[in-house]
C-alpha positions as CSV (number, residue, x, y, z in Angstrom):
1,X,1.0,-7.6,16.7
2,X,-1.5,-10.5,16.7
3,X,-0.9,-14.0,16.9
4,X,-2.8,-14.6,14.0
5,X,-1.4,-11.5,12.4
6,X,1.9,-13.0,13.0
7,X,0.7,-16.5,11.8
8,X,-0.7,-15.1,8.2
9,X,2.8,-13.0,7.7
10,X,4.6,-15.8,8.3
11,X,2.7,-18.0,5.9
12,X,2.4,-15.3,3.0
13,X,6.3,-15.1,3.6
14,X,6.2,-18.8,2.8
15,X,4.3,-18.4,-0.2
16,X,6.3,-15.9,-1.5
17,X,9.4,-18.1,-1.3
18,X,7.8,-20.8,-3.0
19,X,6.9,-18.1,-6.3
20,X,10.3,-16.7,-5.6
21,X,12.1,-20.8,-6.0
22,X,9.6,-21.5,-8.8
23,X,7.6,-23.8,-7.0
24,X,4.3,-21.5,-8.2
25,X,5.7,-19.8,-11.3
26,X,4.6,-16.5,-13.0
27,X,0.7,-17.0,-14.2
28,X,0.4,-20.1,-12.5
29,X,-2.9,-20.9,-10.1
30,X,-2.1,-21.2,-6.2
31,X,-3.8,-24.1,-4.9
32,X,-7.3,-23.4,-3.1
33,X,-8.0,-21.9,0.3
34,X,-8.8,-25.4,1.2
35,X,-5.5,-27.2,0.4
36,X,-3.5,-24.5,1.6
37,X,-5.1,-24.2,5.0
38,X,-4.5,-28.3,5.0
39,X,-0.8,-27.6,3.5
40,X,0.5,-25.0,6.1
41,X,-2.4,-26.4,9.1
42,X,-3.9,-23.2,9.4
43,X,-7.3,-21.7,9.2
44,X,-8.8,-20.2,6.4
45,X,-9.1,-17.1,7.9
46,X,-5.2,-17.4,7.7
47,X,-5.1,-18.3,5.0
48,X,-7.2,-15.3,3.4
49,X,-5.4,-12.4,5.6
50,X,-1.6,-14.2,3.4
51,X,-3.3,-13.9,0.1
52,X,-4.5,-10.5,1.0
53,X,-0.5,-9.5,1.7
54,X,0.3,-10.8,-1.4
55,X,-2.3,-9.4,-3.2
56,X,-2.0,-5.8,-1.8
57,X,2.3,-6.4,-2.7
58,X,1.0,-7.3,-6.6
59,X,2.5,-10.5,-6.1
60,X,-0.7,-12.3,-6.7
61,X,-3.9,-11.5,-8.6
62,X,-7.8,-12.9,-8.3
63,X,-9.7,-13.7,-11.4
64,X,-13.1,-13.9,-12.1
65,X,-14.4,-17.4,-11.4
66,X,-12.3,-17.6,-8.2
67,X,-8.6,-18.9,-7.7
68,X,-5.5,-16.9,-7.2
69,X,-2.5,-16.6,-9.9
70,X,1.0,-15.2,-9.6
71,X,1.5,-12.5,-12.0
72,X,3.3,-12.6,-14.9
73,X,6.0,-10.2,-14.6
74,X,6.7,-11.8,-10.7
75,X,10.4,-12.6,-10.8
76,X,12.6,-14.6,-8.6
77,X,15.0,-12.3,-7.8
78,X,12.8,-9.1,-7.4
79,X,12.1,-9.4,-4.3
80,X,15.0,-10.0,-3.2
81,X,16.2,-6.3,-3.9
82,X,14.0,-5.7,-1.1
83,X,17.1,-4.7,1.6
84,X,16.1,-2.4,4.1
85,X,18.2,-1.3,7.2
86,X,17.6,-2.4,10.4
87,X,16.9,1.3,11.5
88,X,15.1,2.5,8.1
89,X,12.3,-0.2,9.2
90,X,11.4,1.0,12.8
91,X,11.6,4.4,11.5
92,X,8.9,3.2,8.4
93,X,6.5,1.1,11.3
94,X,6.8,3.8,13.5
95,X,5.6,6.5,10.7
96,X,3.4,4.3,9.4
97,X,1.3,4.2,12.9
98,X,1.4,8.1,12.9
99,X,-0.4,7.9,9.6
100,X,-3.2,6.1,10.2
101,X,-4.0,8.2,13.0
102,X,-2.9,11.7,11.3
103,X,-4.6,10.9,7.6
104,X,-7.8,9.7,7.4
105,X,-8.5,12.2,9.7
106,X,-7.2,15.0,7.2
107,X,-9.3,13.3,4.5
108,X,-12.3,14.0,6.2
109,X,-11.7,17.9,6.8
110,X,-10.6,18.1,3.9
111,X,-13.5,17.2,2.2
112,X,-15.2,19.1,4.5
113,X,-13.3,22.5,4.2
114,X,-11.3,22.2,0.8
115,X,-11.3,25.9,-1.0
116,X,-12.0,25.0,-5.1
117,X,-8.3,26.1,-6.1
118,X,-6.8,23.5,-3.4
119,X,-9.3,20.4,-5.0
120,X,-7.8,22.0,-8.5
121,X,-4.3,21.7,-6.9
122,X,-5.1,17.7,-6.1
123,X,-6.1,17.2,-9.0
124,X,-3.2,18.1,-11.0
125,X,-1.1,16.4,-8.8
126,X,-2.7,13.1,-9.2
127,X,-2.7,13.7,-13.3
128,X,1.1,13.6,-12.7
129,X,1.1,10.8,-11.2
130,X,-1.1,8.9,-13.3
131,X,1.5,9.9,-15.8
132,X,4.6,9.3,-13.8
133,X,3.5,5.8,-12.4
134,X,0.7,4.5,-14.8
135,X,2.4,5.6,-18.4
136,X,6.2,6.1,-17.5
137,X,6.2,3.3,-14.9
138,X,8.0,5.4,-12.4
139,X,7.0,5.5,-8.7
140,X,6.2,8.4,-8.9
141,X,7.2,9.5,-5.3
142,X,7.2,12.8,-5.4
143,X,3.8,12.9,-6.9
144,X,2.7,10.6,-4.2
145,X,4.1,12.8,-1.1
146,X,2.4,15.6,-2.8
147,X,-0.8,14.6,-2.5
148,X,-1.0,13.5,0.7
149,X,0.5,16.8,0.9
150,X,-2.3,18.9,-0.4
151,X,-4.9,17.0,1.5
152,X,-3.5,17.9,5.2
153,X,-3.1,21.7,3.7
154,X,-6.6,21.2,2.5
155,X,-7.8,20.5,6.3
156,X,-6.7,24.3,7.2
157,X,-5.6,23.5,10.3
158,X,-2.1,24.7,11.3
159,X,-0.9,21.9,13.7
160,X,-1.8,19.3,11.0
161,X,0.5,21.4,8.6
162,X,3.0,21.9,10.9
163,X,3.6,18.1,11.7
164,X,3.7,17.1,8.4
165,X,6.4,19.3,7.4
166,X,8.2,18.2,10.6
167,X,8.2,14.6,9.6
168,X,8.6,15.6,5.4
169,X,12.0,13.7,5.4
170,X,11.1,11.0,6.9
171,X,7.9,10.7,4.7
172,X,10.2,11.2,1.7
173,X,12.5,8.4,3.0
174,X,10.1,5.7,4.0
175,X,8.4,5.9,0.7
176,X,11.6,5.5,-1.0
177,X,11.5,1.8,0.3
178,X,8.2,1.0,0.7
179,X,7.5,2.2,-3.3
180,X,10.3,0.2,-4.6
181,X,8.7,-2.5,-5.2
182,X,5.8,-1.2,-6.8
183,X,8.3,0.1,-9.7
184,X,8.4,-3.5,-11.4
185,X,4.7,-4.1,-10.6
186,X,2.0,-2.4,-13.2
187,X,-1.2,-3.8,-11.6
188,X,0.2,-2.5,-8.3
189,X,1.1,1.1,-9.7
190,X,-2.6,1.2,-10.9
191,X,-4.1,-0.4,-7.9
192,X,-2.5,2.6,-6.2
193,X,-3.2,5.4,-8.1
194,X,-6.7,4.2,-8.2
195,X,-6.9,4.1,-4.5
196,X,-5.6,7.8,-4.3
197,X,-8.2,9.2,-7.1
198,X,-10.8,7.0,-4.7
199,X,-10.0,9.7,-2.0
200,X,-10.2,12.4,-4.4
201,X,-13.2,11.7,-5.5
202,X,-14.5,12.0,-2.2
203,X,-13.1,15.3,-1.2
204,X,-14.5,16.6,-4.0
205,X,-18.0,14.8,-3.4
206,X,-17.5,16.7,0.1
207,X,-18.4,13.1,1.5
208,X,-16.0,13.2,4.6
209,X,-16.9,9.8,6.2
210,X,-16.2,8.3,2.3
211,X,-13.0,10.4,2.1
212,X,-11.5,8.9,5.8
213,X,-12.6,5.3,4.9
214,X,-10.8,5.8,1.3
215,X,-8.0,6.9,3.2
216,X,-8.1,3.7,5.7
217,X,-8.5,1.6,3.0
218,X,-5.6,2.8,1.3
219,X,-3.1,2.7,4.4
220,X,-4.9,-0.5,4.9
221,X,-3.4,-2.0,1.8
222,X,0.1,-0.5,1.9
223,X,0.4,-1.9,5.5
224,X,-0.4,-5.3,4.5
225,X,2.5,-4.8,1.8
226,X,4.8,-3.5,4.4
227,X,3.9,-7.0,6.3
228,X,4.9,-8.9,3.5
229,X,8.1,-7.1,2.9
230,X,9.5,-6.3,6.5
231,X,8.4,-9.1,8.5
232,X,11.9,-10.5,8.7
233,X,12.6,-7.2,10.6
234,X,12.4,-7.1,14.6
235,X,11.7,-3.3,16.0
């Protein structure tokens, strides 16, 4: 890790105390970049990468005319339910690293070799979980392993398959954690179901460089929640 990537965790951790103790209460305005890179003595660029954890967790939302505000269904004890074993978060970081090697790779075959029936398949699996997460308000986990499921089948290529299957438990237990929080979070359910039908839509466009940057986008934004929420971790 970074310095500065080490520097911006540790301020967003900061920031989330302060919603968590009150001091910024649910649909209140966070000072601007400007006072809080004079508050914590940090850059702006700092400053920005924090927001951008809190953002990505659904802690925090941007609004048209600039400024940040704390949602409105943040508690103070959610994130606090946020335990996770010593051993459960090497096992996430680790995975997580495999990941964003292993899938936007798959996303581009895939959009380059998907049969019709398998983009079909994907696409019933993400109407599931728009109903699961979006109208139930569920995480809507196994939905979410399924798809990323059905785009590594989609690739056709039979070492791809046979390491995700390998690693299907530990799949199903890191996202276990890492979708808790998303449970108690609307805009963040959303956010991420509209991330996954992002790569969809590419696969079926048979846009393979769209389909791998959709992909790195959306591993892009579930690591900076994974910042936020294990950084008080040591691997």
């Amino acid at each position: 890790m970074s310095q500065k990537q080490s520097v911006s965790q540790t301020i967003s951790h900061k920031l989330l105390n302060m919603i968590e103790t009150g001091h910024f209460p649910p649909g209140s305005k966070l000072p601007t970049e400007k006072e809080l890179t004079i508050l914590f003595s940090v850059s702006r660029t700092t400053i920005r990468e924090a927001l951008s954890m809190l953002r990505a967790a659904g802690v925090i939302h941007s609004r048209q005319g600039g400024g940040s505000y704390v949602e409105e269904t943040t508690s103070s004890t959610f994130f606090q339910h946020m335990q996770v074993e010593s051993d459960d978060v090497e096992t996430i970081k680790h995975l997580f690293e495999m990941r964003k090697v292993l899938e936007p790779e798959a996303a581009y075959l895939a959009a380059l070799r998907r049969t019709p029936e398998q983009l079909n398949k994907m696409k019933q699996i993400l109407k599931i979980m728009e109903e699961e997460s979006i109208e139930k308000g569920t995480t809507a986990m196994n939905a979410d392993i399924d798809f990323h499921s059905s785009i590594i089948r989609a690739t056709h290529n039979p070492i791809m398959i046979q390491t995700l299957e390998s690693l299907s438990y530990l799949y199903e237990k890191a996202l276990s954690i890492t979708l808790r929080p998303n449970e108690q979070l609307k805009p963040k359910r959303k956010a991420v179901y509209d991330e996954h039908q992002s790569i969809l839509l590419a696969i079926e466009a048979e846009e393979p460089e769209l389909a791998k940057l959709q992909c790195q986008i959306h591993l892009r934004n579930a690591e900076k929640k994974l910042s936020l929420f294990l950084q008080d971790y040591t691997v």
